[in-house]
C-alpha positions as CSV (number, residue, x, y, z in Angstrom):
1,X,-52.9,-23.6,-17.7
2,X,-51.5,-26.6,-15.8
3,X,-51.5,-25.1,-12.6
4,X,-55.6,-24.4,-13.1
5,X,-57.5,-26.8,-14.2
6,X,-60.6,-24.8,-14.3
7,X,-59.0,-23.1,-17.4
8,X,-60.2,-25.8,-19.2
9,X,-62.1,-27.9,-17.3
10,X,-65.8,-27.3,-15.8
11,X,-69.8,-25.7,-16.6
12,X,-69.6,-22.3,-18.2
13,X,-72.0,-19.6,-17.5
14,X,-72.1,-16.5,-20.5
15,X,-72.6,-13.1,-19.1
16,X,-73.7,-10.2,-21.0
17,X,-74.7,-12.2,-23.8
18,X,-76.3,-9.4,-25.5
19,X,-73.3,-6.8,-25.9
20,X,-71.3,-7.6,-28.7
21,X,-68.6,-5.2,-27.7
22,X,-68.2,-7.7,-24.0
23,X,-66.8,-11.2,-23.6
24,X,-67.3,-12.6,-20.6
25,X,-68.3,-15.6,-19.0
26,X,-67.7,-17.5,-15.3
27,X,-66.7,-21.2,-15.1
28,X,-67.6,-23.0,-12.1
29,X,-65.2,-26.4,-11.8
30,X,-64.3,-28.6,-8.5
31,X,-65.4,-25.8,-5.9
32,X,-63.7,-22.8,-7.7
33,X,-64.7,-20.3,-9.8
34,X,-63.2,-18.7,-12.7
35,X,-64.2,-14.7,-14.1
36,X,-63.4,-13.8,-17.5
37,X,-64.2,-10.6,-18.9
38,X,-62.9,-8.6,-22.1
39,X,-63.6,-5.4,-23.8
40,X,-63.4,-5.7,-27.5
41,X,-64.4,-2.1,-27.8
42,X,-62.1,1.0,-28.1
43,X,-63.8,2.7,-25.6
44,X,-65.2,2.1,-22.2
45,X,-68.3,-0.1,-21.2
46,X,-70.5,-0.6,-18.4
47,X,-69.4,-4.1,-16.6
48,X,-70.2,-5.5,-13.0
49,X,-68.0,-7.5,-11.5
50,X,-70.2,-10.1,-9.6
51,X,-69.5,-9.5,-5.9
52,X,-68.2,-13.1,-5.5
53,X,-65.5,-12.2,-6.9
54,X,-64.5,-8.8,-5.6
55,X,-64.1,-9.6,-2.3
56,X,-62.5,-13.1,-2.6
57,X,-61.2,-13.4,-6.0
58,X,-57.7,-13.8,-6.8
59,X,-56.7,-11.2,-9.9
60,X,-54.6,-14.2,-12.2
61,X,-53.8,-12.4,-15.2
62,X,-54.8,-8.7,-16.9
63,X,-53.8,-6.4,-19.1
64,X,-54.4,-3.0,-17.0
65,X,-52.7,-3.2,-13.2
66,X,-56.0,-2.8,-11.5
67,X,-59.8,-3.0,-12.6
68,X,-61.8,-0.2,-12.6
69,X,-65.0,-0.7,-10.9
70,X,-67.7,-0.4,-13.0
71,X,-66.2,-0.9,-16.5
72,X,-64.1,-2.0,-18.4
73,X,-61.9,0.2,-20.2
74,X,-60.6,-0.1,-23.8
75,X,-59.6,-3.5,-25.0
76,X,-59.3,-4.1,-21.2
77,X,-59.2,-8.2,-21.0
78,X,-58.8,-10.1,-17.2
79,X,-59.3,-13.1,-14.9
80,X,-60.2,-13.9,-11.2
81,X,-60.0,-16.9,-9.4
82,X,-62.4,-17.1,-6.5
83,X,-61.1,-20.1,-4.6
């Protein structure tokens, strides 16, 4: 958390605020932005990464090696920094 700021710091933007199974938002902070996403379902749900962040997001934490484009899978939590 000390080496980002933006984890705690900046305007937050919900996503998907009307699927109770998805938490995920985007903070924007000091030029950067921030993608977190979970899956507090035991099964798989539809979820977009926004583009922004596939092509120049850096993948800081997760708990499955790589996304799976398109979902997220069960209990499936991350973050990407798009510097």
């Amino acid at each position: 958390r000390k080496e980002y700021d933006i984890l705690a710091e900046g305007d937050y933007e919900l996503l998907y605020e009307d699927e109770p199974d998805i938490f995920a938002y985007i903070r924007s902070w000091n030029g950067q932005k921030l993608l977190v996403a979970a899956n507090f379902h035991g099964g798989e749900v539809p979820f977009v990464i926004p583009e922004e962040f596939c092509d120049h997001g850096v993948r800081l934490i997760g708990n499955y090696e790589e996304g799976k484009r398109g979902t997220l899978r069960p209990y499936e939590a991350f973050m990407i920094l798009n510097q």
